[in-house]
C-alpha positions as CSV (number, residue, x, y, z in Angstrom):
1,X,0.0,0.0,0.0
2,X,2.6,2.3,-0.7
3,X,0.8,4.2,-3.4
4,X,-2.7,5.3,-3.7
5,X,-5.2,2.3,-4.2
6,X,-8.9,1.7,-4.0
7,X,-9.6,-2.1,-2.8
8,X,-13.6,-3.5,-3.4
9,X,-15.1,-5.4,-1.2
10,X,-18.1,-6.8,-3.5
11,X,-21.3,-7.2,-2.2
12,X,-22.4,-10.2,-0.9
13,X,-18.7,-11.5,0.4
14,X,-16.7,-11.9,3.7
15,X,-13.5,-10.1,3.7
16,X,-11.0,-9.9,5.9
17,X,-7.9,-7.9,5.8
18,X,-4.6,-8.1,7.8
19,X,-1.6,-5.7,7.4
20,X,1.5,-6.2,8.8
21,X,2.7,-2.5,8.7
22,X,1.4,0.8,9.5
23,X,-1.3,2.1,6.8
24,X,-3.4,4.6,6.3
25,X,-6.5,4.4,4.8
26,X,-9.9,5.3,5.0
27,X,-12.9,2.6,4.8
28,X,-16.3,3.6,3.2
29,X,-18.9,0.9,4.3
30,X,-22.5,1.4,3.4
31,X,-25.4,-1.4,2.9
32,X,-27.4,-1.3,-0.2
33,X,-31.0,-0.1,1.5
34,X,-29.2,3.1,2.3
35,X,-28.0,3.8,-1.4
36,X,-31.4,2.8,-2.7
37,X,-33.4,5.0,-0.7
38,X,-32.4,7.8,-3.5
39,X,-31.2,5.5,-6.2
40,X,-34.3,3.1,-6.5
41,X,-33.8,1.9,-10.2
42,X,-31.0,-0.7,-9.5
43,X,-28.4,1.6,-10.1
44,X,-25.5,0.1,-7.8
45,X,-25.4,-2.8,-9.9
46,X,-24.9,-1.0,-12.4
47,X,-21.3,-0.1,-11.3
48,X,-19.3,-2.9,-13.2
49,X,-16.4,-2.8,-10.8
50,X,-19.0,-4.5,-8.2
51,X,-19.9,-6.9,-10.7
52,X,-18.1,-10.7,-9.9
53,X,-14.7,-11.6,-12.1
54,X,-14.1,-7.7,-11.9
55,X,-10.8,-6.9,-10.2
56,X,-10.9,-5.9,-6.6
57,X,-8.4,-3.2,-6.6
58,X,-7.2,-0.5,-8.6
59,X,-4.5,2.2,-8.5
60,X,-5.7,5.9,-9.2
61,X,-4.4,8.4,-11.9
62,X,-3.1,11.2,-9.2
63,X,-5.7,13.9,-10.1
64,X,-8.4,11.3,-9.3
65,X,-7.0,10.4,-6.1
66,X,-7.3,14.2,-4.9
67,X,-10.4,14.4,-6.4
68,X,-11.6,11.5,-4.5
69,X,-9.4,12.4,-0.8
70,X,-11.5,16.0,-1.4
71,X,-15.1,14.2,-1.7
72,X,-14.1,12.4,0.7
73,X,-13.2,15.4,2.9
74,X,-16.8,16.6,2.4
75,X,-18.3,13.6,2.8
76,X,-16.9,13.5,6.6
77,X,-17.6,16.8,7.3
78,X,-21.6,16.4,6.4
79,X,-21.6,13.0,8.8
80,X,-19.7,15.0,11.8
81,X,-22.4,17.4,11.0
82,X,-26.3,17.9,12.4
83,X,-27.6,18.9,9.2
84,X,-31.3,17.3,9.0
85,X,-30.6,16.4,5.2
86,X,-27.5,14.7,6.4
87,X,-28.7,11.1,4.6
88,X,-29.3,12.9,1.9
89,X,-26.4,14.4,1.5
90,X,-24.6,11.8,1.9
91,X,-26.0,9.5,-0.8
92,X,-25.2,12.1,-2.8
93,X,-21.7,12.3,-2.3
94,X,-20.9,8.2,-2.1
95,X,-22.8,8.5,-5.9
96,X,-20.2,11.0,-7.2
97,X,-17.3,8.6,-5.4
98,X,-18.8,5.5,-6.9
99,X,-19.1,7.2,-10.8
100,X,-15.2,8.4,-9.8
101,X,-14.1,4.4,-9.5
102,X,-16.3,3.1,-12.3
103,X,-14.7,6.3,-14.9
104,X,-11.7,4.8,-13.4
105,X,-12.2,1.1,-13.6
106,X,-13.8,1.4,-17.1
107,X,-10.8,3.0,-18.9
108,X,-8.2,0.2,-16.9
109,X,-10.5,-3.0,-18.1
110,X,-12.2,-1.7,-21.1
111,X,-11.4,-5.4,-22.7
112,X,-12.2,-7.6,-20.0
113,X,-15.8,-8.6,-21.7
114,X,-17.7,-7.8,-18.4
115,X,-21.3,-6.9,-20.0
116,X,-23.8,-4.8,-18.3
117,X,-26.4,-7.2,-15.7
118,X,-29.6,-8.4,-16.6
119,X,-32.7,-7.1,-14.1
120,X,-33.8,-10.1,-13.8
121,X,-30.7,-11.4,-12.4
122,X,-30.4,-8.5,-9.9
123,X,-34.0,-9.1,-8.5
124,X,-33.2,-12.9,-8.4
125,X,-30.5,-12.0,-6.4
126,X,-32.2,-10.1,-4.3
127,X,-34.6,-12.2,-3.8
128,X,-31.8,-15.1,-3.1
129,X,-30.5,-12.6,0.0
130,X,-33.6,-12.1,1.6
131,X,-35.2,-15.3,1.2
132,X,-32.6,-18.1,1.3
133,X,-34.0,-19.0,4.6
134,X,-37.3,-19.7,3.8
135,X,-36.6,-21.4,0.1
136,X,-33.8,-22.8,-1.3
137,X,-35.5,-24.1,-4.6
138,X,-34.8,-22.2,-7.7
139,X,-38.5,-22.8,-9.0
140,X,-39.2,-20.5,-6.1
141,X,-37.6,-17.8,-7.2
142,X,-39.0,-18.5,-10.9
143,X,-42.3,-18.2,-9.8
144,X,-41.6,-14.8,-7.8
145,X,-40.0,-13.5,-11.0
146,X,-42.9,-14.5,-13.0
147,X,-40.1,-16.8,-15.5
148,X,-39.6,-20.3,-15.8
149,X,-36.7,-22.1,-14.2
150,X,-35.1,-23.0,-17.1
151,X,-35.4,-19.3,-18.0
152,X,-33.9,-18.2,-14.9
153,X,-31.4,-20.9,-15.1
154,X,-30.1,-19.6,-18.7
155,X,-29.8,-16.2,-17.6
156,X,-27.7,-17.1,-14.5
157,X,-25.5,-19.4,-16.7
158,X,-25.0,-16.3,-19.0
159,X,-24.6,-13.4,-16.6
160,X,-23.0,-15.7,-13.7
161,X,-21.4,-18.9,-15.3
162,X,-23.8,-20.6,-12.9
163,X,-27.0,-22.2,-12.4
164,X,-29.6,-20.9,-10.2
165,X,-29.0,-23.4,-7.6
166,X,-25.5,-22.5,-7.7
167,X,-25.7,-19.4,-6.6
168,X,-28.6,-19.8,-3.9
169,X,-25.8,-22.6,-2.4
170,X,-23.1,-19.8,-2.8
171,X,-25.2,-17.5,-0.6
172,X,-26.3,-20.2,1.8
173,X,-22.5,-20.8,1.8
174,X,-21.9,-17.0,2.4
175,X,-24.1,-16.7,5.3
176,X,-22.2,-20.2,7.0
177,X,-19.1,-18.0,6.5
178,X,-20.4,-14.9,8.4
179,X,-21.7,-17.1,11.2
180,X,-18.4,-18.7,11.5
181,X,-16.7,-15.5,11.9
182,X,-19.3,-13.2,13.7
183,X,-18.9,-16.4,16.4
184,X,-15.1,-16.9,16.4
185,X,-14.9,-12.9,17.2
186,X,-17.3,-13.3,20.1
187,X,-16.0,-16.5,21.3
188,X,-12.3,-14.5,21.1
189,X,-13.6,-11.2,22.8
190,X,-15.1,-13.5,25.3
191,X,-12.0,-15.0,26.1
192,X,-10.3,-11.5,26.3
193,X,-12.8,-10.4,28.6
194,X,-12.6,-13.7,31.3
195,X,-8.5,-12.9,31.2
196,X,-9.2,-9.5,32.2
């Protein structure tokens, strides 16, 4: 991390990150509900450096990367604030950040053949993330799109390299990961907190 470099973390996966020296860095997290509650037409999936195969880093040009530190800037100073449009606001400014990346990513992988997503595929997985508790069928999800399930299964094979079920196991899987983790932190912080 010696120069300037945006990493991704892509929705819908567990990261972890360990550095062995000092860093600096500054970590925008946001969930999806919050961006949509202004953007409500699908709009972060339309970012392609949040689609999957796309690289998880990049390195900035240099007048990007104040360009970026400066939005930044404002962006902290409107969340320190009391402003009652603060959310608002906000949005606003992680939507300028996130068409400053893809400008970015798009001229660094203009030939790696990631095509735009289906909207069919975004609802399914949607769908997928808030319902892979109740139903882990794919002609489920078919019937909620109102497609059939070898319809739905030829659009995830062409937009994800993977069937339906595929994917409903990956985010099954996902959710075994978070568990995992979320209980091996508590179980440590437990143990921290019994030596003490």
């Amino acid at each position: 991390m010696d120069e300037p470099k945006i990493v991704i973390f892509k929705i819908g996966s567990v990261s972890k990150i360990e550095i062995s020296r000092n860093a600096e860095g500054i970590l925008i997290c946001f969930k999806e509900e919050f961006f949509n509650l202004r953007y409500t037409n699908n709009i972060l999936s339309a970012f392609s450096f949040l689609q999957q195969g796309a690289k998880s880093y990049m390195r900035p040009k240099t007048d990007q990367v104040s360009k970026i530190e400066q939005l930044i800037q404002f962006m902290w100073q409107e969340f320190s604030s009391t402003t009652r449009d603060k959310d608002k606001i906000l949005r606003s400014y992680l939507n300028i950040i996130l068409f400053e990346i893809q400008n970015n990513f798009s001229k660094l992988s203009q030939n790696t053949g990631l095509e735009s997503i289906n909207e069919t595929i975004v609802r399914f997985e949607r769908l997928v993330n808030q319902q892979f508790i109740i139903s882990r069928s794919p002609s489920y999800y078919a019937k909620q799109l109102f497609i059939s399930e070898n319809y739905l299964n030829r659009l995830c094979n062409r937009y994800r390299h993977k069937t339906a079920g595929d994917i409903i196991r990956d985010r099954v899987y996902l959710e075994a990961q978070r568990l995992l983790q979320h209980t091996q932190n508590v179980y440590i912080r437990n143990i921290r907190a019994i030596r003490f």
